[in-house]
N, C-alpha and C positions, 0 to 999 in steps of 0.2 A: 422426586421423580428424576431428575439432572442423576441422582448418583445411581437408580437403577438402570437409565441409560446408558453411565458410563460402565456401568456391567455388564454390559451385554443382553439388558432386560428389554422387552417391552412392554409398558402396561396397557393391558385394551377392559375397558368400561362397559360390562350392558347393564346398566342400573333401567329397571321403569320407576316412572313418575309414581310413587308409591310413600303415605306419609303412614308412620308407625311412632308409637311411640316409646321410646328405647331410652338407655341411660347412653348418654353420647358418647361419654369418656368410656364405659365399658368396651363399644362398640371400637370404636377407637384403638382401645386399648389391643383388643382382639386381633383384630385389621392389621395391626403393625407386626401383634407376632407373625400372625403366618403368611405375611410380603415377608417379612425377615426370615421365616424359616425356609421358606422358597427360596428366596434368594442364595440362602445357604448352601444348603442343600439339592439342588436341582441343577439342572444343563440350564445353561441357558437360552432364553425363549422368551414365550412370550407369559404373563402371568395375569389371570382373567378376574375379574371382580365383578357378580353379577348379585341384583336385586330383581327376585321376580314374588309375584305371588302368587300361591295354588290353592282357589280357595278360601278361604280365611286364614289361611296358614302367609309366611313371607319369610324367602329363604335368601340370607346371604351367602356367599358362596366365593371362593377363594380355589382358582386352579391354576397351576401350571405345567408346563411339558415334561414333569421328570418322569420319571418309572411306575412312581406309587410305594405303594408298604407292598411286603414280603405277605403272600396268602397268609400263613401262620399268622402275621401281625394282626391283620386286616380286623380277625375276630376279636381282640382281645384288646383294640385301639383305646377304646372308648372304656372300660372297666373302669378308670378310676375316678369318672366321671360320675357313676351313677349312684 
């Protein structure tokens, strides 16, 4: 956290009280890319980490102030994924 600060970051938390069960190290793993690629990547700001649930669904979520992908991208993000 020390060295997002000294970037210029700030990280703000809205986690609910919410137990799932997950592989921790994946989650982990996940988390770190995209603080790292925000970081990267983005103006700096503030970068948001939220757990909410909708549902029986529960969404982690990872946002920050930059621009976003290109429209073109937008559709096409996710392909390699599926």
């Amino acid at each position: 956290m020390a060295d997002l600060r000294a970037d210029g970051f700030t990280l703000s938390l809205d986690l609910s009280d919410i137990a799932v069960v997950v592989d921790p190290v994946r989650v982990r793993q996940a988390l770190l890319a995209l603080v790292t690629n925000a970081r990267r990547y983005t103006v700096r700001g503030v970068i948001t980490i939220s757990l909410t649930a909708y549902g029986d669904e529960t969404v982690l979520s990872v946002a920050d102030d930059g621009a976003g992908l290109a429209p073109d991208v937008r559709t096409r993000i996710f392909e390699p994924f599926m």
